[in-house]
C-alpha positions in Angstrom: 198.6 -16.2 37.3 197.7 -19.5 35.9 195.1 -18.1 33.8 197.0 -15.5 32.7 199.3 -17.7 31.4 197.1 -19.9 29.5 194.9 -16.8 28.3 197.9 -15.0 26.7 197.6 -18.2 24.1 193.9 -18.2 23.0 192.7 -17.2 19.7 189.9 -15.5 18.2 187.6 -15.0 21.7 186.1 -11.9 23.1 183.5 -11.2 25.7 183.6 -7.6 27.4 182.2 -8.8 30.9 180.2 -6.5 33.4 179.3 -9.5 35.3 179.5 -13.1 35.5 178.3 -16.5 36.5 177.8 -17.2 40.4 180.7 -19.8 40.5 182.9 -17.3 38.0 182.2 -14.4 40.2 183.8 -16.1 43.9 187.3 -16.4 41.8 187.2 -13.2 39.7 186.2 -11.3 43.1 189.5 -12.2 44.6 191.7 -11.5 41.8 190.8 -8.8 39.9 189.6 -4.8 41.3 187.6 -4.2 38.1 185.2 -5.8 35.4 186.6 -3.2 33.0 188.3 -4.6 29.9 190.2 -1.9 27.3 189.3 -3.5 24.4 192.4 -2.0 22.5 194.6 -4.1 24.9 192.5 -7.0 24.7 192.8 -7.2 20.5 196.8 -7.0 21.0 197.2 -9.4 23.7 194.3 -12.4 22.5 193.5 -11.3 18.9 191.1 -12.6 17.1 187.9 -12.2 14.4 187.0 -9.1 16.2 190.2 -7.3 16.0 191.6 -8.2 12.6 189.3 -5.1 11.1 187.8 -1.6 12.0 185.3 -2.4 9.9 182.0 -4.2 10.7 182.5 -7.7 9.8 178.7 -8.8 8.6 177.3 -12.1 10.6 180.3 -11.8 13.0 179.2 -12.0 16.6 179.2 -8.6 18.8 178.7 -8.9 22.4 177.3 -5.4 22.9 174.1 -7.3 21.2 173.8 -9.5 23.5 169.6 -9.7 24.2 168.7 -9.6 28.0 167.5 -12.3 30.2 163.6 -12.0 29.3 164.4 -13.0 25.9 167.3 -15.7 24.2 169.3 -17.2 27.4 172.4 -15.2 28.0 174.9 -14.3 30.7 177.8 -12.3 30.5 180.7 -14.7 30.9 184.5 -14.8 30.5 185.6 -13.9 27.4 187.4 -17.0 26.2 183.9 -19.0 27.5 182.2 -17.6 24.5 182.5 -18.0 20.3 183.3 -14.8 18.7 182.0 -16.3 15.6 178.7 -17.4 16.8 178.3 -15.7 20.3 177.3 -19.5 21.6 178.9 -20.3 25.2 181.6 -22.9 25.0 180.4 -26.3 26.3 183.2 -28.7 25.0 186.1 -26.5 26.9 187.4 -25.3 22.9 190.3 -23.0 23.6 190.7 -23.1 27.4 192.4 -26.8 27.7 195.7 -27.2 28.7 197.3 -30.0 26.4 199.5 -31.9 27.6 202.3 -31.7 25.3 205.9 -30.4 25.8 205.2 -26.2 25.1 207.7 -25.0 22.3 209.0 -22.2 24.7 209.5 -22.3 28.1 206.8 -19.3 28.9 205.0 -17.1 27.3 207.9 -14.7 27.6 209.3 -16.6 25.1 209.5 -16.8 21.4 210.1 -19.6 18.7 212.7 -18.0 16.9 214.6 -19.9 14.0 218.6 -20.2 14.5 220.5 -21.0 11.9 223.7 -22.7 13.1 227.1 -22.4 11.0 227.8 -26.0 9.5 230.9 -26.5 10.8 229.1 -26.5 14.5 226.5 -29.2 14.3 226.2 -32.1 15.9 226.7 -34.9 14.1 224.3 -37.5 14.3 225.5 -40.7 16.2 225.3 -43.8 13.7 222.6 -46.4 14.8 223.8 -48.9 16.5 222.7 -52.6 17.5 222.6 -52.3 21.1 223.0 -55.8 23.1 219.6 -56.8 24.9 219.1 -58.2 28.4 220.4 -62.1 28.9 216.7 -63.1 30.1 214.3 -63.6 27.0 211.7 -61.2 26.7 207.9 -62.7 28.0 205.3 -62.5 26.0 202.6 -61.6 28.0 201.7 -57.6 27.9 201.7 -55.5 30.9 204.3 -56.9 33.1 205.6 -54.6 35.4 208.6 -54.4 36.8 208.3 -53.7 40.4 211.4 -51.7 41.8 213.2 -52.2 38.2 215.2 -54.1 36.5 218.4 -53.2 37.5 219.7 -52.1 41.0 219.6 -48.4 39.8 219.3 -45.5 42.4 216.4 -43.4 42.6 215.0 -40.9 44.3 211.6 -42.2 45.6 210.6 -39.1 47.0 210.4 -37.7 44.0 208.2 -40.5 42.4 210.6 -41.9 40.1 210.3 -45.1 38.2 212.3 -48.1 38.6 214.9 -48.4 35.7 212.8 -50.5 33.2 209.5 -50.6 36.1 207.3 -49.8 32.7 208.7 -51.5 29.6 205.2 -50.3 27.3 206.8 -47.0 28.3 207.9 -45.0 25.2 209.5 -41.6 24.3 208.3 -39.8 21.4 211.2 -37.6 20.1 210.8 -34.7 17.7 214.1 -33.9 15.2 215.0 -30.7 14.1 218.1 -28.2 13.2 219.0 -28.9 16.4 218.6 -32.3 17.3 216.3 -34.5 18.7 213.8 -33.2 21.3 211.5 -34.9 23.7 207.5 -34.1 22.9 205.2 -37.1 24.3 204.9 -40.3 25.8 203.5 -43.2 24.7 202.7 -47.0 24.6 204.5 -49.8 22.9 201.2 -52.2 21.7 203.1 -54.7 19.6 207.0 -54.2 18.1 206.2 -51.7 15.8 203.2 -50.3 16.9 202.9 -47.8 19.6 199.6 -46.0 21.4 200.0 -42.0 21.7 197.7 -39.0 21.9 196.7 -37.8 18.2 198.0 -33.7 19.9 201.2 -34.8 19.8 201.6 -35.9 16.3 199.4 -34.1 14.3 200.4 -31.7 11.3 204.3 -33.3 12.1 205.9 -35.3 9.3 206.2 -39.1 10.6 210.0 -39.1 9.6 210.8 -36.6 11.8 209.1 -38.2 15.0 210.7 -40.9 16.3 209.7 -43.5 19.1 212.8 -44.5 21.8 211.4 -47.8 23.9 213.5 -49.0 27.0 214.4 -45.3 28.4 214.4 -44.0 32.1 217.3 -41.1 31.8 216.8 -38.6 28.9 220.0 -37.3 30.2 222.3 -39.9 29.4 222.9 -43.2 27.4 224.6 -45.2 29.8 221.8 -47.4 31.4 222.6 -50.8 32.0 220.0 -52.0 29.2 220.4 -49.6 26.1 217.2 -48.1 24.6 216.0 -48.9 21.3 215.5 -45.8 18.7 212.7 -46.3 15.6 211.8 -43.7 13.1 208.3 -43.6 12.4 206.9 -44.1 8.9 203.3 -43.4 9.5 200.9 -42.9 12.4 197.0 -43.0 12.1 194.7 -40.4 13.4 191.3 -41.0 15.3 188.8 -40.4 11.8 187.2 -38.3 14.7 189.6 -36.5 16.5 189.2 -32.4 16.6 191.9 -30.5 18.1 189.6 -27.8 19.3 188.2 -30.3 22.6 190.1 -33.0 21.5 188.3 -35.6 21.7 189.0 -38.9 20.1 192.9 -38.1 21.3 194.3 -41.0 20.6 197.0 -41.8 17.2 199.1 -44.9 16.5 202.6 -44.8 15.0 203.9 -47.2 13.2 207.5 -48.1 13.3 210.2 -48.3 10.5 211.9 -51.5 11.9 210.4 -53.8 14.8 211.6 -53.5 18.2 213.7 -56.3 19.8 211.1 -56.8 23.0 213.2 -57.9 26.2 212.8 -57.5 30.0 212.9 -53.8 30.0 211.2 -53.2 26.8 207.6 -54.8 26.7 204.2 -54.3 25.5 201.0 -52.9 27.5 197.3 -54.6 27.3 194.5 -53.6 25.8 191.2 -53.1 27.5 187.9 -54.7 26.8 185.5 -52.4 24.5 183.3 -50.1 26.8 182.1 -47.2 27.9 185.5 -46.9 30.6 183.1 -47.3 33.6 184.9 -50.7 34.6 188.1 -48.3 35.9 185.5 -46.2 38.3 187.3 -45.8 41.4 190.7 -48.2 40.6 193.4 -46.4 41.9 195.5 -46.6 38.8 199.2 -45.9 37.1 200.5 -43.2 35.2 204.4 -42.5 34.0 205.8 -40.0 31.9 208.9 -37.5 31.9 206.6 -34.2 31.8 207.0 -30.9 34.2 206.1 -31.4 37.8 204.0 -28.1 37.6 202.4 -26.2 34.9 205.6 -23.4 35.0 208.7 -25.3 35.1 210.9 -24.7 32.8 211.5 -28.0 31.6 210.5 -31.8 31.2 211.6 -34.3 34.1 215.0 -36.0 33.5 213.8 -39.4 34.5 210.6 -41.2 34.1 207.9 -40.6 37.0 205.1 -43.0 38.4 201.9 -41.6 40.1 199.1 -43.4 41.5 195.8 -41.5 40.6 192.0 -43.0 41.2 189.9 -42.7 38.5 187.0 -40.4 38.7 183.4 -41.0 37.8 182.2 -39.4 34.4 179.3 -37.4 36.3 181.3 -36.0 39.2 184.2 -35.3 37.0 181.9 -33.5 35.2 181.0 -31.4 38.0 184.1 -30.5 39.3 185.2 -29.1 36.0 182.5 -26.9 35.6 183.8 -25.2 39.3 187.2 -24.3 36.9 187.8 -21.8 34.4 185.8 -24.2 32.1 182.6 -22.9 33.6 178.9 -24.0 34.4 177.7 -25.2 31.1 180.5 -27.6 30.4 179.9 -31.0 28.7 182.7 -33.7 29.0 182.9 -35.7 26.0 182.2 -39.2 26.1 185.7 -40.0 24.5 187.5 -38.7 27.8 188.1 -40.5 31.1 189.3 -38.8 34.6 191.5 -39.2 36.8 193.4 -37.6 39.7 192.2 -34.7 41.4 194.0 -34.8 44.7 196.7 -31.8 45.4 199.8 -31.7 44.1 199.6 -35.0 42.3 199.0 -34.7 38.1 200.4 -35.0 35.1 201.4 -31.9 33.0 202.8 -30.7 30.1 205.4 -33.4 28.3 203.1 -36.4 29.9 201.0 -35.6 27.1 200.0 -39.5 24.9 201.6 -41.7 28.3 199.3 -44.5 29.2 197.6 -44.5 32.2 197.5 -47.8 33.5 195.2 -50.0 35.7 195.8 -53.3 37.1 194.1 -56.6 36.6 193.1 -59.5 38.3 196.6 -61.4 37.6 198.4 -58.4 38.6 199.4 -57.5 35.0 198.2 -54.0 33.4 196.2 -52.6 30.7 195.9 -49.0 29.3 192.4 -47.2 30.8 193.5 -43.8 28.9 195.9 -41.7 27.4 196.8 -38.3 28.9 195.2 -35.6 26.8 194.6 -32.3 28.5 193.7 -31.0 32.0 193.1 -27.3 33.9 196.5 -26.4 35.3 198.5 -29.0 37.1 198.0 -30.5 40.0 194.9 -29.0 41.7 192.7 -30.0 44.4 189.4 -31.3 43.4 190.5 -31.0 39.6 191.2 -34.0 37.9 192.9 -34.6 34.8 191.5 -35.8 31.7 192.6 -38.6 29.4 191.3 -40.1 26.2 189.2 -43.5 26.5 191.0 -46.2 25.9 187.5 -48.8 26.0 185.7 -46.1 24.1 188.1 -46.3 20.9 189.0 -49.9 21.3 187.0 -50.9 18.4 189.3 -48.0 16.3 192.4 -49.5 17.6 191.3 -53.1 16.6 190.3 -52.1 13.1 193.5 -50.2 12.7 195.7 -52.7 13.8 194.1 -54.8 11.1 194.3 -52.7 8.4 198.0 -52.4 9.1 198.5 -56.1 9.5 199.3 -55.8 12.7 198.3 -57.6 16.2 198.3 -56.2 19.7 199.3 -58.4 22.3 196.1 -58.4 24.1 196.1 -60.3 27.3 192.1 -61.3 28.0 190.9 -60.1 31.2 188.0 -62.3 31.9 
């Protein structure tokens, strides 16, 4: 039903399948009692190059030409596995990825559909405010966590929530609109007005309508002991090689209209050493956010949630995903770094740019990767994929300094 779900929003891939791939095969065996795809149905549900004319569409692929196995190398695979345009298997998982950012609708049942609300009925924006900070003066070392919170707040540990102010790099990345503001990512608070999110999240959004709130724990309310801090953004910066279609490179940085005021439950997060990510193999490691809890819930947690998730080596993560709906021929990008894997425990969609944090050898922590995308939620044996923090270090250093700005980077030698 998963890949149902996820299918119904592909575009532009075809691949009418008589057989498939050993691994394929054990999966499709037990969900499906036929190979037999109307191709009518197909072009209204998924769409695509193939289906937008009757008439031959010169150089576009056709998978009725495929050659057979004495000549060119080809299998009959799922449909969405394949280019339409170029009839060359998918290796980079283009299409197939589930990003991990807050889905417009709640299913695919749904519809976007504009509403135009009479004048006299909207909200009225609250006026910003100087809210007071904690009485202890904010540290300025990066990556202190607060263990159990700050404040004696009650929470449900059974549920994996967060202390009230446990993660004070924590950030929510708010989207405005007709009808108010609406929670899309997480992210990481680098310096005051800098903060560290997944490029998804932003992309093709004007920066004044995003804006970054530091110091929250309950979307659901603005009582908290310690009041959050709201800042438009004015710009954000793009990976120069990010590419939505694998998304690699999935890392942005927003830049904030006004500084934040950094206190006890509103801090900053280390940076990493430059690498290749290997240091994290292993590290049983920290990751917040307010997303689902599983791939179909209806909505976004109301308060923030920790997991602890080991980090997965780049060649057995490798291997594991190519036993999912990504297939055998998959090729994990060097820009991505794993972690998770064990049943019921992932993030999901909404945890999309949130940090996931590792700890160092004074027991402070620094940002190992940024949740990008993953198969489903939550699987055994399936872990989830974040970008590289070490990998674009060098990108976040150059940016910082063509911005003016400074990370508060805590060494970790």
């Amino acid at each position: 039903m998963d890949a149902v779900v996820r299918l119904s929003l592909l575009v532009g891939v075809l691949v009418l399948s008589a057989a498939l791939p050993a691994r394929a095969q054990q999966d499709y065996d037990t969900t499906a009692a036929s190979t037999e795809v109307d191709q009518d149905q197909s072009c209204e549900i998924f769409g695509g190059p193939a289906c937008v004319t009757e008439a031959p569409v010169p150089g576009l692929y056709n998978p009725c030409d495929c050659p057979d196995r004495s000549g060119d190398r080809c299998e009959c695979v799922w449909f969405y596995q394949c280019d339409n345009t170029t009839g060359v298997y998918n290796t980079d998982g283009k299409g197939v990825l589930d990003v991990r950012k807050k889905d417009g609708c709640a299913s695919v049942e749904f519809r976007c559909c504009r509403i135009d609300i009479p004048k006299d009925k909207r909200e009225k924006p609250e006026p910003h405010k100087d809210f007071p900070l904690p009485t202890s003066p904010p540290t300025s070392a990066c990556g202190v966590r607060n263990v159990g919170g700050v404040a004696s707040v009650i929470v449900n540990n059974n549920e994996g929530e967060a202390g009230f102010g446990e993660f004070p790099w924590m950030a929510a990345i708010l989207l405005s609109g007709k009808s108010g503001e609406d929670y899309k990512c997480g992210g990481a608070i680098l310096n005051d007005v800098v903060v560290l999110t997944a490029a998804h999240c932003v992309k093709g959004i004007a920066p004044s309508r995003l804006k970054v709130r530091a110091g929250e724990w309950d979307r659901e309310t603005t009582s908290e002991l310690y009041k959050h801090q709201d800042r438009v953004v004015s710009s954000y910066v793009l990976h120069d090689q990010y590419y939505g279609g694998n998304n690699q490179y999935d890392v942005a940085l927003l830049v904030l209209d006004t500084p934040l005021q950094l206190g006890r439950h509103i801090g900053t997060i280390c940076l990493p050493e430059p690498g290749d990510g290997t240091v994290f193999d292993n590290e049983r490691c920290l990751v917040a956010g307010w997303g689902k809890d599983k791939l179909d819930d209806r909505w976004p947690h109301r308060y923030l949630k920790r997991l602890e998730l080991p980090v997965v080596r780049r060649d057995e993560c490798e291997n594991l995903l190519r036993y999912t709906v990504l297939g055998e021929e998959f090729n994990l990008h060097a820009s991505f770094l794993c972690a998770g894997g064990e049943e019921g425990k992932d993030t999901c969609k909404g945890d999309g740019g949130s940090p996931l944090v590792c700890p160092m050898a004074d027991g402070n922590y620094q940002v190992a990767g940024v949740v990008a995308w993953g198969v489903d939620c939550g699987l055994a044996g399936v872990p989830g994929l974040y970008a590289n923090v070490p990998v674009v270090r060098g990108w976040i250093d150059k940016t910082l300094s063509d911005l003016g700005s400074t990370p508060r980077i805590k060494s970790t030698t």
